[in-house]
C-alpha positions as CSV (number, residue, x, y, z in Angstrom):
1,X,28.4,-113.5,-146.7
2,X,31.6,-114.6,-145.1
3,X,30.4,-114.4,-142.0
4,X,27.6,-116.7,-142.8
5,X,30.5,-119.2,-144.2
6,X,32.4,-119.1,-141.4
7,X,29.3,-119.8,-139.1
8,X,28.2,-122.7,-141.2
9,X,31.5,-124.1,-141.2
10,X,31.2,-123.6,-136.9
11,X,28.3,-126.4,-137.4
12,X,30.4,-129.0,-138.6
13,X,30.0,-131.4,-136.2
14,X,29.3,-135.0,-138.1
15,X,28.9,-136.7,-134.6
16,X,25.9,-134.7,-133.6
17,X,24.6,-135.0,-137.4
18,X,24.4,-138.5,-136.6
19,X,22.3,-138.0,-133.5
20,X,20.4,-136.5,-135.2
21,X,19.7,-138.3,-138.0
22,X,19.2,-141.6,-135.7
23,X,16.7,-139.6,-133.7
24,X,14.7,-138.6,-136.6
25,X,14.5,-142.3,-137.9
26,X,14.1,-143.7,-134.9
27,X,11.5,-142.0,-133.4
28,X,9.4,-142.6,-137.0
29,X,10.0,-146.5,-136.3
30,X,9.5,-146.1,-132.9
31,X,5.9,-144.7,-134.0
32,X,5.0,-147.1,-136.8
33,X,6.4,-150.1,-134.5
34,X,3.8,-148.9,-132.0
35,X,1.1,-149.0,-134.1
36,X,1.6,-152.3,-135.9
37,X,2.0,-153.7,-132.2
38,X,-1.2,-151.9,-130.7
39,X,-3.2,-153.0,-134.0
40,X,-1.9,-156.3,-134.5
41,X,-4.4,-158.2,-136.1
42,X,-5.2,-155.6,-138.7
43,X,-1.6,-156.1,-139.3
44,X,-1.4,-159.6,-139.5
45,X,-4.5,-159.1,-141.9
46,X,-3.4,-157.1,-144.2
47,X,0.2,-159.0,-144.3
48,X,-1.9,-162.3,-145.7
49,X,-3.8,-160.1,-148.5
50,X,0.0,-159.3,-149.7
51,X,0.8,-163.2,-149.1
52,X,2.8,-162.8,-145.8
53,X,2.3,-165.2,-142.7
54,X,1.3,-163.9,-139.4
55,X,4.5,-164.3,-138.3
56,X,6.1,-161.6,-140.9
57,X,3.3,-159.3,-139.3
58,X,5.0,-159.7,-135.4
59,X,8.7,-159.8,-137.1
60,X,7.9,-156.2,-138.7
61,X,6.4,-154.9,-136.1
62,X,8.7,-155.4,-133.8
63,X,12.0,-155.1,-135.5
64,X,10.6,-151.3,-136.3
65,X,9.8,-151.1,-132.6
66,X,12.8,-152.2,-131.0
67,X,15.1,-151.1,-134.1
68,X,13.4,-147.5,-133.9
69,X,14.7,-147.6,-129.9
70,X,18.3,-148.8,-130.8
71,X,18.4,-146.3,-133.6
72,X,17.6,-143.6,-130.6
73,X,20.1,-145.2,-127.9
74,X,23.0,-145.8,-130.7
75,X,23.5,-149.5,-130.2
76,X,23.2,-152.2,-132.8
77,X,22.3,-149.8,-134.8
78,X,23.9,-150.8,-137.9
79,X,22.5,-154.0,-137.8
80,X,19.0,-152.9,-136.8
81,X,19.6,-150.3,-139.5
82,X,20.4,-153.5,-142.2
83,X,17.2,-154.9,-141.2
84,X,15.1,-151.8,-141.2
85,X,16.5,-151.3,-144.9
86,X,15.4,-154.6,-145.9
87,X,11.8,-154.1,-144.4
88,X,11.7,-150.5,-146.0
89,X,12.4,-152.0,-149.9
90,X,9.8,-154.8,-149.3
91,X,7.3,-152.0,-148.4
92,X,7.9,-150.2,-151.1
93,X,8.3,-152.7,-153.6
94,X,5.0,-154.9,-152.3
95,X,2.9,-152.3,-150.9
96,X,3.8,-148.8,-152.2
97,X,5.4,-148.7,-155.8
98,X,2.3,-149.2,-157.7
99,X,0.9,-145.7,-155.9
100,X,3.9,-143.7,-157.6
101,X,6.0,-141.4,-155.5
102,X,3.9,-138.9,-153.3
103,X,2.9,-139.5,-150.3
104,X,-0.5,-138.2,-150.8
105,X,-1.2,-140.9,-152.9
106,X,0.6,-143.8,-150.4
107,X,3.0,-143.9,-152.9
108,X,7.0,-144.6,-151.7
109,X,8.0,-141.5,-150.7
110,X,7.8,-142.0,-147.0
111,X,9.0,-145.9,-146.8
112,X,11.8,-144.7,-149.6
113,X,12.8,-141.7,-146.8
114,X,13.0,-144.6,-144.4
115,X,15.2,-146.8,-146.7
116,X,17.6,-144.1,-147.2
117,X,17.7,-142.9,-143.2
118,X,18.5,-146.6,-142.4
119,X,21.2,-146.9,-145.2
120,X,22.8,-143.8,-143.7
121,X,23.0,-145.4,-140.3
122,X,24.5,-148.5,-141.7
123,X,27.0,-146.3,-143.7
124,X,28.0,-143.8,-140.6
125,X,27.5,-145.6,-137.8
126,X,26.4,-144.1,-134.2
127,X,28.9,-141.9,-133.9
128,X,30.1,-140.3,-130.2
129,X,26.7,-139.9,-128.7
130,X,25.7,-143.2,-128.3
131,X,25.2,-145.8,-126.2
132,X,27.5,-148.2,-128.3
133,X,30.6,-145.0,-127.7
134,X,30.1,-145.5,-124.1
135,X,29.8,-149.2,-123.6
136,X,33.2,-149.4,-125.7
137,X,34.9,-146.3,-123.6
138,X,33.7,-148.1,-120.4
139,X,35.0,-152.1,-121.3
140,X,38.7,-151.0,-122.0
């Protein structure tokens, strides 16, 4: 048992936990940006049943685009990640709440996950892998 301590304790690497948490979030918004963009009018119709202009259907699609691809690259990803957030609790709270929790039922699970992974970006930052580390390194 001590050796698996001292292995897990190896792992600590909070730099590379946030790679990897930007990864996994992006590459979800990356995905769902995609979509929205490819399918845009079903988009912009289904924004109007919930009372949004067509505008709000563009915006959203691509802020979760271009946000997913920040979140990936590690630049302004805290304020993509404040946006993001913001998007995320309107879905759940407009679209998703009345379904419950679970997934299965398009309930918030998924869009609460998001929420969560974007508040975590905020809150940490980049970190050393990103492209925001390296611009920084390279202008002093």
């Amino acid at each position: 048992m001590n050796k698996i301590h001292q292995l897990i304790h190896k792992c600590d690497n909070q730099d590379l936990g946030k790679l990897l948490v930007r990864l996994a979030i992006g590459i979800v918004f990356i995905n769902a940006g995609w979509l929205k963009i490819q399918n845009i009018e079903f988009v912009v119709a289904f924004f109007s049943t919930l009372g949004f202009p067509a505008f709000c259907a563009y915006l959203v699609a691509y802020l979760e685009f271009i946000g997913g691809i920040a979140f990936v690259l590690g630049i302004f990803a805290r304020y993509f990640g404040i946006a993001l957030a913001i998007t995320m609790l309107v879905a759940m709270f407009k679209v998703h709440w009345v379904n419950g929790y679970s997934i299965a039922n398009n309930g918030y699970e998924y869009v609460f996950l998001l929420f969560l992974g974007s508040v975590a970006i905020v809150t940490l930052g980049s970190g050393r892998f990103s492209l925001a580390r390296f611009f920084r390194k390279n202008s002093q």
